[in-house]
Structure formats: C-alpha cells, structure tokens
C-alpha positions, 0 to 999 in steps of 0.5 A: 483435914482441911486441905484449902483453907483459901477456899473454905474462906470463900465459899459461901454456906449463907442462905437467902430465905426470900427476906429471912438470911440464914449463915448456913442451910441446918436448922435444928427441928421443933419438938427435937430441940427442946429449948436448947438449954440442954444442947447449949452445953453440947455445942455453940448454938450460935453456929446453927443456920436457926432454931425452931423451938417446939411448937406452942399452941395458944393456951397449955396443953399436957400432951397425949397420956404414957406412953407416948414414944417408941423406938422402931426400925430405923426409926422413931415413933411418937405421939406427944401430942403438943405438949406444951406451956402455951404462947404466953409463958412461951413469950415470958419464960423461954424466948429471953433464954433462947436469946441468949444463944445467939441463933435466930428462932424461928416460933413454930405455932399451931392453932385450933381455928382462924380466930387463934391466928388472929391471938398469936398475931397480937403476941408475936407482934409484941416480941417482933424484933426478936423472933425470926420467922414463924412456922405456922405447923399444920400437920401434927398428927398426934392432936384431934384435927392436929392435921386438918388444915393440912389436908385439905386445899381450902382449908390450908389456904384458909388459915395461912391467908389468915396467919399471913394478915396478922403477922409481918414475920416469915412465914413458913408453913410446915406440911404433912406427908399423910395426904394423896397429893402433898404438892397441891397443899404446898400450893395451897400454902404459897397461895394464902401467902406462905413465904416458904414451905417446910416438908414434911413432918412424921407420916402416920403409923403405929406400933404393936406388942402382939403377945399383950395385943396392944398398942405400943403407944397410949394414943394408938397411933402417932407420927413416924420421923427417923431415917426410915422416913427420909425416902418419903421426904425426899419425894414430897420435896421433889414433887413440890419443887416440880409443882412450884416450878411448873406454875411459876412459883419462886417460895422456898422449901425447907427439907425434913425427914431422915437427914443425919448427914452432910450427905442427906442435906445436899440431897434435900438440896439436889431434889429442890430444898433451899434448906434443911431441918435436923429432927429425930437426929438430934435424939441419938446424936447430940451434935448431928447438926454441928456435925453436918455444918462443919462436915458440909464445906469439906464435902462441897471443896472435894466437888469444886463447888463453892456456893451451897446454893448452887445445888438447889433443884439441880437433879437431873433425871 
C-alpha cells in the first residue's frame, strides 16, 4: 500500500550513466530476455531502466550442441554458447521490434579480434540514433576464447581502445568473474575507454550425472548465474568500486549476479553499483523486474531516503 503518495511523487528512481539517463536503475540482462516479444505481454517494457538484447557476434552462429542448461541448486547452469543470427539480421529484423517497446537498448556484442571492432563500429553506426549504448561482452565462457579479452589486462585494454575508436555510443564492458583479480581487468577496461563496467557475467562450473559418469552439459563445462552466485558478484562489485576509487577513477558499474529482489538491488547499490541487470531471475519469474521497479520506491520511503543515488558506495565496514 503506498502510504505517501507526495513522496513517491518526488523521489527520484532516474540514473545518470556518464551521458546514458536511465528512468530507474533495473535493467533486464542479454541472454535472459530474448528479444522481448515474449515478455512484452507479461508486463510494459517501457517501465524498464533498458533492455540488453542477447549478445550477437559479427556473423551467426548455432550455439553449443544438447544439452545445454541445466538447473542446480540454487542455480542455473548454461552453455548456449552465443547462439545467435548475427549483427546484420540482428540490425534488420529484431532491432525495429524492439523499438517498439519503448525502453532504450543497450546492443550487447561480442567479438573474435580487434578487426570485428571495426565491423560492429560500421553497423552500429548506421542504426545510432536508436540504440542506447553498447555492451562490448568480453566474458563468455561458453565460446572457444569466449573470455580472452577478459582475462588478460592487455588484452582487454586492447579491444575496448579499439571498440571505443569505432564507436560514439555508450560503452559498457561486461567483465568475468573467472579471474584472479577481477578489479585490475575492470581497470583495464576504464583505461582503453570504457564508459562504464558491468560485473559479472556467470562464473565457470559444471555438472555431473554420476551413475551414467557424464557431464549433465554437451559442452562439458558452462556458466553458472542464479542466486547461488550473487556472493561472488557482490564481491567483485565491491572490489571494483574500491579499485576505482583508489585511483580516481569515476565510470560506473552495473551490478549482475543473483539479484531477484528490491532488496538485492540496493545491496549492488550499497557495495559501489550505479545500476543493476535482472538475469537468471527473469527465467522462473517473469515479471522480477517490474516487480523490483514498483517494489524499490516503497522499500527507499520505509528508510526516509529519496534519492536511489544516494545509497551508491556507501558501505560502511
């Protein structure tokens, strides 16, 4: 029940991503969201902080063979293997329909070597005006060097100087978490140009069936996202923020990695998030995000707090 209507009026639930003003801080993640059509009868998608389609490469690809999820506890396990039509029909088919939704889109790419950069920076071009930003995805781990850019200092730094000299668009750069020290590729990523980074994509792991002694997944290994990893992504967010801080630098970070709840976004926010993504959520709930969006200003009025942005990097320890 909303017991102050006066305050909900003005609070403030909008987001300032460097140049990129989102109305409220939930995003919906690439790879759980299809490309909305589904969804678009479940709830307004208008009402979204932005999309993020699921990540398209430069040519199609068919993805890894069956099967290729699998549920575990308190979690879900996946090797899709970025299956999809590729960046042209991408362009042509899908992007006019998202459109229509009304939420800005954020193109969620992936690429193979510097000279693709150059490819999706020719496209995107063409379509400027109606994509938001681009999330450059360096941490697939479900792809032959799906991760190499993410792994390695250089090589991060490397492609995202290269995406960021072919592109004017917000540049968010999605990191993984299956790496030694996750806060030194985030600042890889700042230096190359990045205008934000988004932590963290699923973290490596797999599945067996021991009576048949098999892998419960064709590709063996694949990417754990769900609740189980939300720990995991709490802390690389933390050591991030604290990373960027220390060395006066003022991009922001997108928290993924477990969130289901008003309650699990404020605590991205707490730890040094700007914003958030809804991923594995939106497989068993449908509408988590309109949920968390319509759940956030009643839980920030219970504290006295009317400003989302206020909460960002303030935990205290």
């Amino acid at each position: 029940m909303i017991k102050n209507s006066a305050f909900f009026i003005s609070m403030n639930l909008k987001i300032q991503l460097g140049k990129l003003t989102l109305q409220n801080p939930v995003m919906v993640a690439s790879g759980t969201f299809g490309y909305a059509r589904e969804m678009a009868a479940v709830f307004d998608l208008s009402r979204l902080g932005a999309m993020i389609p699921k990540t398209v490469t430069i040519t199609p690809r068919e993805g890894n063979q069956t099967p290729r999820a699998v549920e575990t506890t308190a979690g879900l396990l996946n090797a899709i293997g970025l299956d999809n039509d590729g960046i042209d029909r991408f362009l042509t088919e899908k992007l006019p329909d998202l459109k229509k939704y009304g939420s800005p889109i954020i193109v969620s790419v992936a690429v193979k070597s510097p000279e693709e950069c150059d490819l999706f920076g020719e496209k995107l071009r063409k379509k400027a005006s109606e994509i938001a930003a681009v999330e450059l995805n360096v941490s697939c781990p479900n792809v032959s060097g799906g991760t190499d850019f993410g792994t390695d200092p250089m090589l991060c730094e490397e492609i995202v100087r290269r995406m960021r000299s072919v592109t004017e668009h917000f540049l968010m750069v999605k990191l993984t978490p299956n790496v030694t020290k996750i806060a030194e590729i985030a600042m890889a990523a700042a230096r190359g140009g990045a205008d934000a980074v988004s932590a963290i994509n699923t973290c490596l792991g797999m599945s067996v069936d021991w009576r048949n002694r098999e892998p419960r997944l064709a590709n063996v290994v694949g990417g754990l996202s769900g609740p189980a990893i939300k720990p995991i992504a709490l802390r690389c967010v933390h050591q991030i923020y604290q990373e960027f801080r220390k060395n006066g630098v003022n991009i922001p970070i997108v928290g993924i990695g477990g969130i289901a709840s008003a309650e699990d976004l404020l605590e991205f926010l707490v730890v040094g998030a700007s914003a958030v993504q809804i991923g594995t959520a939106n497989f068993y709930n449908p509408t988590a995000a309109l949920q968390i969006i319509e759940r956030l200003p009643q839980i920030l009025e219970e504290n006295g707090i009317d400003d989302v942005n206020e909460l960002t990097g303030t935990l205290k320890y």
